[in-house]
C-alpha positions as a Markdown table, in Angstrom:
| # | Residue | x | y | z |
|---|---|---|---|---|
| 1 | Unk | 0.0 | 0.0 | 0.0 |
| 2 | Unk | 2.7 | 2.3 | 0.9 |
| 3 | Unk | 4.7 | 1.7 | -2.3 |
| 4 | Unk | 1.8 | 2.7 | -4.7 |
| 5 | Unk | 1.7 | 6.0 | -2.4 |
| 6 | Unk | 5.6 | 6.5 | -3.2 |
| 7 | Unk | 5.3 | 5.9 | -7.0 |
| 8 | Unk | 2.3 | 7.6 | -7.5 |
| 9 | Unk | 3.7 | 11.0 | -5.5 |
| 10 | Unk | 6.6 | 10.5 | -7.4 |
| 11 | Unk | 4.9 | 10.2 | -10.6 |
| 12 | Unk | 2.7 | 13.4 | -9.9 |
| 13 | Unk | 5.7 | 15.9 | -8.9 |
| 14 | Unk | 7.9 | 17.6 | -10.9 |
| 15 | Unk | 11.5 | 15.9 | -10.4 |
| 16 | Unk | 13.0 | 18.3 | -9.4 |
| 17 | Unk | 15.1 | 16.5 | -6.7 |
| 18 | Unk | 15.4 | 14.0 | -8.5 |
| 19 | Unk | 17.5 | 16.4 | -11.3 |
| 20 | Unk | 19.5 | 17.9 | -8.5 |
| 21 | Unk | 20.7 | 14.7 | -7.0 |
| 22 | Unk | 21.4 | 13.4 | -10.7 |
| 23 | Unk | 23.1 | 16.5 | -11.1 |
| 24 | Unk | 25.2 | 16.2 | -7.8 |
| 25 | Unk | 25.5 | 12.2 | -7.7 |
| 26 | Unk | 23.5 | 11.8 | -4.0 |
| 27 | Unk | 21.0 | 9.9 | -3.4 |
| 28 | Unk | 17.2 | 11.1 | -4.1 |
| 29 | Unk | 16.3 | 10.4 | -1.0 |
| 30 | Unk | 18.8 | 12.8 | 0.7 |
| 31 | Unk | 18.1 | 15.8 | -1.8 |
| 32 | Unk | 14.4 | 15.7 | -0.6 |
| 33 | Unk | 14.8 | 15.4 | 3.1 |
| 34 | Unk | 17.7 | 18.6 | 3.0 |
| 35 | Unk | 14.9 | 20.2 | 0.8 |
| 36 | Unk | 12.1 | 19.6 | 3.6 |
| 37 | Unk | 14.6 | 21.0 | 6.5 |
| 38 | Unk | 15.6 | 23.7 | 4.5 |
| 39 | Unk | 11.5 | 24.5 | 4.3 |
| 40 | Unk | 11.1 | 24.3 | 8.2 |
| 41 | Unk | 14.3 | 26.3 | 9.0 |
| 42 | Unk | 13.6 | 29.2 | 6.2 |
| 43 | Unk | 9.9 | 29.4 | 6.6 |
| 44 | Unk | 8.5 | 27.6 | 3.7 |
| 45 | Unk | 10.8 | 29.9 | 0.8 |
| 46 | Unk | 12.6 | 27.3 | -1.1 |
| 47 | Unk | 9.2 | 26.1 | -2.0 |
| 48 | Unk | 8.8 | 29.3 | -4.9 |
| 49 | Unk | 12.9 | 28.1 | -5.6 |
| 50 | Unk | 11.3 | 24.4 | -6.4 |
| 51 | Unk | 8.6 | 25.8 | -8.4 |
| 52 | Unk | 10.5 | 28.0 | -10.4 |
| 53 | Unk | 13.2 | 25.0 | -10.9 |
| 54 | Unk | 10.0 | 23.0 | -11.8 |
| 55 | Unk | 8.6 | 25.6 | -14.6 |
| 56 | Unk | 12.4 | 25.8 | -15.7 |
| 57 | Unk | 13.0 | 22.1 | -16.1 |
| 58 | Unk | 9.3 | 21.6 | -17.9 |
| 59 | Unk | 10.1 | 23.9 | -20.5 |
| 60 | Unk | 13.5 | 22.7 | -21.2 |
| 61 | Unk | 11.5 | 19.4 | -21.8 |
| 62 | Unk | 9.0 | 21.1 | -24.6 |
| 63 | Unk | 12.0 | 23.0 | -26.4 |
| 64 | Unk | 13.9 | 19.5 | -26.3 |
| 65 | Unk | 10.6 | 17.9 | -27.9 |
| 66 | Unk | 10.2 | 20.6 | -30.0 |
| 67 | Unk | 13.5 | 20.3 | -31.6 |
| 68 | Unk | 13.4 | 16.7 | -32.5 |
| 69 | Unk | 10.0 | 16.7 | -34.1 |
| 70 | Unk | 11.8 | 19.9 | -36.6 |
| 71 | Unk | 14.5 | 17.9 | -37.8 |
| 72 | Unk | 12.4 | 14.6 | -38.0 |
């Protein structure tokens, strides 16, 4: 039951931890619980940081797929 939680949260969010922590070769798991202190500790603002990293990373995924279906 708890597994089908975890993917389907995972599925549902941006991946935006899961770039940094690609990006930095750590684990996901330790991006996301630094990210959740970070929150407590700064008063929620690293959560308008995520979304504008989320926007960021979604449109680099449309120019990318844009690209490709031009020189197709």
């Amino acid at each position: 039951m708890l597994d089908i939680l975890k993917i389907t949260v995972e599925k549902s969010v941006f991946g935006v931890c899961h770039y940094l922590a690609q990006r930095m070769g750590v684990r996901t798991g330790r991006v996301r619980l630094y990210f959740i202190y970070l929150s407590f500790v700064t008063l929620g603002s690293p959560i308008v940081l995520y979304l504008i990293a989320a926007f960021w990373l979604n449109v680099r995924k449309y120019m990318r797929k844009s690209k490709n279906i031009l020189f197709d």
